[in-house]
LUMKOLRO-868585 format. One record per residue: x, z, y of N, C-alpha, C in turn. Coordinates in steps of 0.05 Angstrom, whole numbers, plus 5000, padded with zeros to 4 digits. Layout:
% LUMKOLRO-868585
XZYXZYXZY;...
END
This chain:
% LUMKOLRO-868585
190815427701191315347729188715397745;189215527765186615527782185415297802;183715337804182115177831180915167850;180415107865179515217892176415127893;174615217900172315107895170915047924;170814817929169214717959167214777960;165614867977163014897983162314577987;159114497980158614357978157414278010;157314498026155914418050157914418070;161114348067162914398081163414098084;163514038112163913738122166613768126;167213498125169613408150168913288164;170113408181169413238224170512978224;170112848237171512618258171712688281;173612828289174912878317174512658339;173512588352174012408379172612518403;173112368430173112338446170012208454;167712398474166512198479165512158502;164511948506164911718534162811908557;162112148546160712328572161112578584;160812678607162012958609159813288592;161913328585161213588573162513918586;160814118582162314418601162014468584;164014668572163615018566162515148583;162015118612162515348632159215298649;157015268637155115138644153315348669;154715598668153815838690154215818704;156915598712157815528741155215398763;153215308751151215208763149815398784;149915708761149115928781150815988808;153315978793154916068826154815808849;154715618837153615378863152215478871;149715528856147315598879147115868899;149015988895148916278896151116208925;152516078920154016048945153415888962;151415698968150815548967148715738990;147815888983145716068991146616199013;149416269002150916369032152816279043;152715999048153615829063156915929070;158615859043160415919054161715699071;161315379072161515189080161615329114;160215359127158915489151160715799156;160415909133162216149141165416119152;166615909130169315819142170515629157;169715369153170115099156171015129188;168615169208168315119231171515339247;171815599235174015809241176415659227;177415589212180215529193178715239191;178815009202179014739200182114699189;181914419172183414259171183614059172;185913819175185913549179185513399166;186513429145185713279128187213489098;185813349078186613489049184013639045;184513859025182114069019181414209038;178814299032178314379055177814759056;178214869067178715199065175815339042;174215219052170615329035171515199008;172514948996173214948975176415028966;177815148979179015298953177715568959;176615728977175116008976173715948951;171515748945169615708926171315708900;173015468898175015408878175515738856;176815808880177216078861175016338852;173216338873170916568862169916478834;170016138829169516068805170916158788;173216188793175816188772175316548761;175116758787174117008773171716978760;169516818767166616908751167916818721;169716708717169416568686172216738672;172916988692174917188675177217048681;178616828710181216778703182016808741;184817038734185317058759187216948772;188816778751191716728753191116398775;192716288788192216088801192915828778;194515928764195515638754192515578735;190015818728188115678713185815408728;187115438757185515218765186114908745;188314848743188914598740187514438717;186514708697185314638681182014508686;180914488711178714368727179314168742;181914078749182713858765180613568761;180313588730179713278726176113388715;175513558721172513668717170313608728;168513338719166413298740164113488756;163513678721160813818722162714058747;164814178739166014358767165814278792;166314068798166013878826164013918830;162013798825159013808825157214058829;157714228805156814518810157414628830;160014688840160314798868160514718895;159214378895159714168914161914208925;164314088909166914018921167113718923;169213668955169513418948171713418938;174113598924176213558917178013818905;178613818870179114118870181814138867;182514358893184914408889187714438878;190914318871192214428853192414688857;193614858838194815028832196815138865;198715068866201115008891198815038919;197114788915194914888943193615078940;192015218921190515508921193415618929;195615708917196015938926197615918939;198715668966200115728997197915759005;195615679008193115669024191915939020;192616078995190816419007193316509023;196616429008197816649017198516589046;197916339061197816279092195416419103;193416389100191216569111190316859102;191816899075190217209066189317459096;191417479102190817649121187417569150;187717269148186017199166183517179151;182917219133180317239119179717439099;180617539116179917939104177817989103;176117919124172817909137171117739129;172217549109170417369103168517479076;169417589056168217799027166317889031;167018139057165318249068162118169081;163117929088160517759106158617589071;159717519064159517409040157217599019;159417849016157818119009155218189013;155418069043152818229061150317959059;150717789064149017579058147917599025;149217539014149517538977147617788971;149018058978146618298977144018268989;144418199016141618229033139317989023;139817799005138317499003136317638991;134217478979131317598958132217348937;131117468910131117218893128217198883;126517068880124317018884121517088895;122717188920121117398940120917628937;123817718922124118008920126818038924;126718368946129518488948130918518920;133418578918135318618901134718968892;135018998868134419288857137419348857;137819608880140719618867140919858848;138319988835138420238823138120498832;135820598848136520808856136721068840;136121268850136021518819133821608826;132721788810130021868798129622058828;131422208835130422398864129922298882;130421968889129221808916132221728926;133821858918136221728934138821578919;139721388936141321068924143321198926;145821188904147921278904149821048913;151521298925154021028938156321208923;157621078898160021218886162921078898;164621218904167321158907168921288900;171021138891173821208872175521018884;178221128872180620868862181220918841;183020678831184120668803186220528798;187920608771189920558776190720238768;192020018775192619748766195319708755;196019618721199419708721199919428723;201819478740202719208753206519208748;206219448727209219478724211919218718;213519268712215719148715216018838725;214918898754214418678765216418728803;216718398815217418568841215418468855;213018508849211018498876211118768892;210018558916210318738947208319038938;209619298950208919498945207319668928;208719538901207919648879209319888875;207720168869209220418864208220548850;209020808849208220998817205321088831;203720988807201121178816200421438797;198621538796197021768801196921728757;197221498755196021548720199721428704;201221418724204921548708205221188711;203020988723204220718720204820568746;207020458749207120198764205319988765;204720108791201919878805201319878836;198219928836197319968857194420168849;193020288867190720348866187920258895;186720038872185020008893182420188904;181620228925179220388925176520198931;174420338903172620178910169520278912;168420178933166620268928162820098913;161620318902159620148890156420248896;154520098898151520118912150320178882;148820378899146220398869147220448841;146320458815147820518797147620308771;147620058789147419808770150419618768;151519898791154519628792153819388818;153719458832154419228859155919338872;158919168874161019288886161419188924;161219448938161319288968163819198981;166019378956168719378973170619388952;172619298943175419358936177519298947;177819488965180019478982182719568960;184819368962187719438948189019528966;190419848949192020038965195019968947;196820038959199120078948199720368926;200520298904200620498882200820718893;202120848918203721098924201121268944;199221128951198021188974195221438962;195821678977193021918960190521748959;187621798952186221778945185221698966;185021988983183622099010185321979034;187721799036189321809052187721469069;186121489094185921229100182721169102;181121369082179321279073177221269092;177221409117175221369132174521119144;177520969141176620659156173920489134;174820579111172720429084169920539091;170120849090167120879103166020709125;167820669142166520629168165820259162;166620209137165919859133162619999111;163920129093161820019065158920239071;158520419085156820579096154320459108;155920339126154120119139152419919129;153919739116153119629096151319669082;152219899062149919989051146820119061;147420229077144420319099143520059104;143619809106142319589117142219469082;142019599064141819409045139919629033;138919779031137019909025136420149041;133220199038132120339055131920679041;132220759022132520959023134321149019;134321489028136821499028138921509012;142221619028144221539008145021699001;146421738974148221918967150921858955;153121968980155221968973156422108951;158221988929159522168916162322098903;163622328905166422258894168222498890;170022398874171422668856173222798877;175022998863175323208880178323068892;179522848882181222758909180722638934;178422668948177022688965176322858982;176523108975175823388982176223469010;176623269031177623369051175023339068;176323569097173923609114173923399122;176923229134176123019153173422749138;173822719110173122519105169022629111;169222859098166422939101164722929129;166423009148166222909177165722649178;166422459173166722209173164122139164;163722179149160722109125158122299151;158722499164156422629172156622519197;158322349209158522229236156921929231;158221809202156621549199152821589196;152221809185149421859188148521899215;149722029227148322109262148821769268;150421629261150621339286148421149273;148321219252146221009231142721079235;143521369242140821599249138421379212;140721519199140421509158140121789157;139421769135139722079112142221989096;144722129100146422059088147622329073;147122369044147522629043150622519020;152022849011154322809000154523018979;155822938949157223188937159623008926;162223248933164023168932165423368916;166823288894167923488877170123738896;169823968880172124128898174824198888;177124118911179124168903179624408907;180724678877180824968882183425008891;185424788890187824868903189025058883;190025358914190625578904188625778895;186425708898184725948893184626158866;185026418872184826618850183626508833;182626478811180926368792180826628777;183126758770182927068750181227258773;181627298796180527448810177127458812;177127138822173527058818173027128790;173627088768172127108740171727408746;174727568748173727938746171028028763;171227938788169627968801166327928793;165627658784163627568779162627738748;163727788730165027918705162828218700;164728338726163828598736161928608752;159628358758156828408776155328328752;153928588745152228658730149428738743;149328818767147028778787146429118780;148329288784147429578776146529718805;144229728802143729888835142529748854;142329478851141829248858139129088846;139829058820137728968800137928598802;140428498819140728268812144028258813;145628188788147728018787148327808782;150927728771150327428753150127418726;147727108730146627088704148426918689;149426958658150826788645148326598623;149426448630148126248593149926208574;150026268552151326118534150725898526;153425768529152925548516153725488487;154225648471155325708443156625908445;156525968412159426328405161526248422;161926438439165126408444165626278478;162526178486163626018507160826038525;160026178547158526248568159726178598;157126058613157525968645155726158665;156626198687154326148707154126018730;152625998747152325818768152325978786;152925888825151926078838152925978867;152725848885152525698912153325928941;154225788959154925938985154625719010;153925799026153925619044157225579056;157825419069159625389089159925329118;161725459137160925389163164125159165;162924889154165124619173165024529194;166524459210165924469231164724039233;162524049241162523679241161223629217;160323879200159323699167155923769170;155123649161152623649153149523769169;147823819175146723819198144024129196;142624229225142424459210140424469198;138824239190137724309171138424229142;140424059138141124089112144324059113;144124409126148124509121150024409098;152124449094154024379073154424699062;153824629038155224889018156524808994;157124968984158424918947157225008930;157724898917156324898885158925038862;158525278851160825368835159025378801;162025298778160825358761163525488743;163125778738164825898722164625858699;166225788670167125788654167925958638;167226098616168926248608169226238576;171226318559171426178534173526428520;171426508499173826688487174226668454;172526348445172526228422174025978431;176025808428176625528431175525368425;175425048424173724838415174624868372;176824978370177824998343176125198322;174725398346174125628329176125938324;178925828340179726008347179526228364;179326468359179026688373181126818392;180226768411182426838436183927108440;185827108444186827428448185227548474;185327408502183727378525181827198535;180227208541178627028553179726818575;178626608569180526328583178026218614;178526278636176126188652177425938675;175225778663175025558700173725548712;173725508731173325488763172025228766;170025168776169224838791167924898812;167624678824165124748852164924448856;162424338874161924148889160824188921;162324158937161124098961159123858966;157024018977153623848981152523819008;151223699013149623659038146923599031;146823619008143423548996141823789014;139023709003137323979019136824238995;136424459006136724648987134724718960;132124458970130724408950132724228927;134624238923136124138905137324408891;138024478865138624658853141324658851;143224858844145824828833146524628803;144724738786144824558764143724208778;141724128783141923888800143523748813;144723898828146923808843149423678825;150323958803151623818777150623568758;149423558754146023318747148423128752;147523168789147422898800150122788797;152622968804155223008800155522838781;154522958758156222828722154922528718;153822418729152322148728154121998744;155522028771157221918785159521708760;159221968741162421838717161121658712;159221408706158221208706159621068717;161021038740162520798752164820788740;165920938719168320828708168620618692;165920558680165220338679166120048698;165420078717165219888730167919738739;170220038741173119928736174219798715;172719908695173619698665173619418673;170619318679170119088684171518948703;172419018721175118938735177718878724;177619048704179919068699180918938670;178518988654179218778630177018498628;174018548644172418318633172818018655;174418088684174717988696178517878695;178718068679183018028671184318058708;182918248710184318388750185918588744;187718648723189218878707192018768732;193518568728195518488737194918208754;195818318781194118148802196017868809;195517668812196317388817199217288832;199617488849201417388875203317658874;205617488886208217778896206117898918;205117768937204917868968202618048963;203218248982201118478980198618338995;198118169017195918079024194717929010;196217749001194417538995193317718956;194717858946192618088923190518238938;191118308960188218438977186518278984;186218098989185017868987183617728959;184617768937183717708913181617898909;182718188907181018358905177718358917;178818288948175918318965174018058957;175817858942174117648932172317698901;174317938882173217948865171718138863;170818268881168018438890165118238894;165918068913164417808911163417738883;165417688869164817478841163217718820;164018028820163118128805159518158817;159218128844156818188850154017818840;157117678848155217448838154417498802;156117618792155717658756153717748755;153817998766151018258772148818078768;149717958796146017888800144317738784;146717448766145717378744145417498719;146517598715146317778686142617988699;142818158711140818208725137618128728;138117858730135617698725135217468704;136417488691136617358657136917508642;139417648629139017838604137418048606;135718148621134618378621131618208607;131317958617128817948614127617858579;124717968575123217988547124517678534;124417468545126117198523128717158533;130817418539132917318537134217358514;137617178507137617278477137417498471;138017578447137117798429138918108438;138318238451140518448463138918768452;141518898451139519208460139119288484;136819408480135419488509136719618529;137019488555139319608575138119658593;139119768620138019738650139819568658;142419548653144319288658146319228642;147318918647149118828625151518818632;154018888625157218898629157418588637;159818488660160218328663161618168637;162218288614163318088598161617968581;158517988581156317928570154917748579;155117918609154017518639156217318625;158517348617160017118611159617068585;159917108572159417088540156316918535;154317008554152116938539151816658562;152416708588150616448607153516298617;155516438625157516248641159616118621;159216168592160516018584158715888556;156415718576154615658551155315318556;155815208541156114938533153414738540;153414518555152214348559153313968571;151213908577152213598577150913508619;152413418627152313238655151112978652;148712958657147812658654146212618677;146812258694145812218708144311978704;141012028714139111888705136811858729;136911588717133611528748134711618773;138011658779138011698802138612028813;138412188790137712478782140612568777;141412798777143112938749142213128742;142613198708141713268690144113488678;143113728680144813918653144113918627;143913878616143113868579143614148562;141814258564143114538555142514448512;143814488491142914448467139214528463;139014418440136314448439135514668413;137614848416138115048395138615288412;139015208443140515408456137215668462;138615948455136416158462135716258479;137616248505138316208531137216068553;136515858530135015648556132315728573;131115848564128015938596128716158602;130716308604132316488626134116298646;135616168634137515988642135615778665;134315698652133115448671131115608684;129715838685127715968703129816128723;131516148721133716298740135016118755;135015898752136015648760133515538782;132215498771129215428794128515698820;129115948809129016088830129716088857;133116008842135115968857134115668881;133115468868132615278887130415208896;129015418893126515458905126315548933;128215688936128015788966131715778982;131315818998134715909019134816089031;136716269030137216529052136816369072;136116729092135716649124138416659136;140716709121143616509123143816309121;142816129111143515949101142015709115;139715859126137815689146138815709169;140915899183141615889209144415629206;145315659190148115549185147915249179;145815139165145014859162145014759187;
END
């Protein structure tokens, strides 16, 4: 007969109850202060008063909490109802049910469209201990501003204007845009599944453009893939630089449409530079598979300025080995290009450089989408999910900024070496670190363990924070 053999260092618990408050969620301290900073008290209260009950700044607050800790659904408030250290951390006098968060966004969603935004801009523009915010620039001098949408499956559901998008699912696609290349999101605006890429988009420029030129001083570079491709939007971008009187330059992937593609390859194929002594140069890039590069200007009408015109960037393809090793009966060629506004001290290959680095922000949709659980959005009503969204731009930028100034630094826990940390890591390591609420001499007290590795990131990021107040925060007091 067998036996089971106990380890000798294996206890049994006594389960109880004890007489003090305890968090999982001990990061929430950060977003107090962080909001706290930008006075959302001041931002709303005085516009959307009420008579009595909750008050509008605490359920706004209520819920930005609820995304920093990965929960988008309303009913996860309830589980904070009876939560001292939550109260406290985000100075509420009272936290919302479930039923009040969500008549109260979906009565006002539309009327506090503008509030994210303002939020955004404070939150970005603050210093944390007498220093601007790094939003990442790139090595050539200029801050990238990436924008996309993406797709949300929101399928077999009947929320308001959910339709087939662009990746075969029932959803929506929001467009969003992001500063620098650390991930600070200025905008996610939610579009309805059905709506193009490009369709609308100049009203977003004409918000997140701005924005961004007042949040850093040098210049910008727009970029975005080729469902974008249109003159008007490029117009748009070279109109926001003349009003900003910025350097606002652009590469924007190109859509070839109809264009010959067999015609260009023959052509290009057959310039051998005979008579001439220059044609095109190929590189290989392995047996079987050679490119070349080679630019044109363009006359748009409204794009780009004359000293640094708009042209394209082309890069031919050609392949007469497959990725298999198979040998082609004909040669297989593509076509690419990027439309630029850079200056011409930028190269074709550069330009591509700069291009293939943009795919970095797909990233940043993940984190939306699985570290924040924004995959399937909260509400039937299409406002009051646009509204979630423009809040969880907010919450991802509050993540940023903590993760930003704690895990990066020499005694934070034990990480590999990054320039930045995924929002599911700000949660994992600080917003859901366990501690104790104690009030003493008059004081309160967080108790972080005395095992915790966290703690002089944690508590030196914490003193930063209440060391000083935005110059929001000082007009609004």
């Amino acid at each position: 007969m067998l036996t089971q053999k106990v380890s000798p260092n294996m206890t049994d618990f006594v389960i109880k109850k004890l007489p003090y408050d305890l968090s999982s969620h001990a990061g929430l301290a950060f977003i107090g202060k962080y909001l706290k900073r930008v006075n959302v008290n001041a931002l709303i209260d005085p516009k959307f008063p009420v008579r009595s009950g909750v008050a509008n700044s605490e359920i706004l607050k209520s819920y930005l909490a609820l995304l920093c800790l990965g929960k988008s659904d309303f009913d996860a408030i309830e589980g904070f109802r009876d939560n001292a250290f939550f109260k406290r951390a985000l100075g509420l006098g009272t936290v919302p049910s479930s039923p009040t968060l969500r008549q109260r966004m979906d009565t006002h969603a539309a009327s506090w469209f503008e509030l994210a935004p303002q939020m955004n801009q404070l939150l970005l523009g603050s210093r944390i201990n007498g220093q601007p915010i790094d939003f990442g620039a790139l090595a050539c001098g200029y801050t990238p501003v990436d924008l996309d949408t993406f797709a949300m499956d929101n399928g077999g559901t009947q929320k308001e204007l959910v339709g087939r998008t662009y990746a075969g699912v029932d959803g929506y696609c929001p467009f969003a845009v992001y500063l620098g290349s650390l991930g600070y999101c200025l905008e996610l605006a939610l579009r309805p599944g059905v709506q193009h890429s490009a369709a609308e988009s100049e009203y977003n420029f004409e918000r997140a453009l701005p924005m961004a030129a007042s949040l850093v001083a040098t210049p910008l570079l727009v970029r975005a893939d080729s469902g974008f491709c249109s003159t008007k939007l490029m117009q748009e971008i070279t109109a926001q630089a003349g009003a900003l009187d910025r350097e606002i330059a652009f590469i924007i992937k190109w859509n070839p449409r109809r264009t010959p593609v067999e015609a260009i390859a023959a052509a290009r194929v057959a310039d051998t530079g005979t008579g001439t002594g220059i044609g095109t140069v190929w590189a290989s890039e392995r047996a079987g598979k050679r490119e070349c590069l080679w630019q044109e200007a363009l006359a748009l009408d409204g794009v780009g300025s004359q000293i640094n015109p708009a042209r394209r960037v082309y890069r031919l393809t050609e392949r007469s080995i497959d990725k298999h090793g198979n040998t082609l009966l004909l040669p297989e060629y593509t076509l690419e290009g990027w439309t630029t506004t850079l200056p011409e001290a930028f190269s074709a290959a550069e330009v591509i450089e700069l291009y293939c680095d943009h795919a970095t922000h797909e990233q940043f949709h993940s984190e939306f989408k699985t570290d924040m659980d924004l995959e399937r959005l909260p509400s039937g009503k299409f406002d009051t999910n646009y509204l979630v969204c423009q809040l969880a731009a907010v919450a991802m930028n509050l993540l940023r900024l903590i993760g930003q100034n704690t895990l990066t630094e020499p005694d934070a826990p034990v990480r590999h070496a990054a320039k930045r940390r995924r929002i599911k890591t700000v949660m994992q390591e600080l917003m859901f670190k366990a501690a104790r609420m104690i009030r003493h001499a008059g004081r309160w007290v967080l108790g972080l363990g005395e095992s915790d590795r966290g703690f002089a990131v944690f508590e030196r990021h914490y003193r930063q924070l209440s060391g000083q107040l935005s110059t929001g925060q000082l007009r609004g007091a």
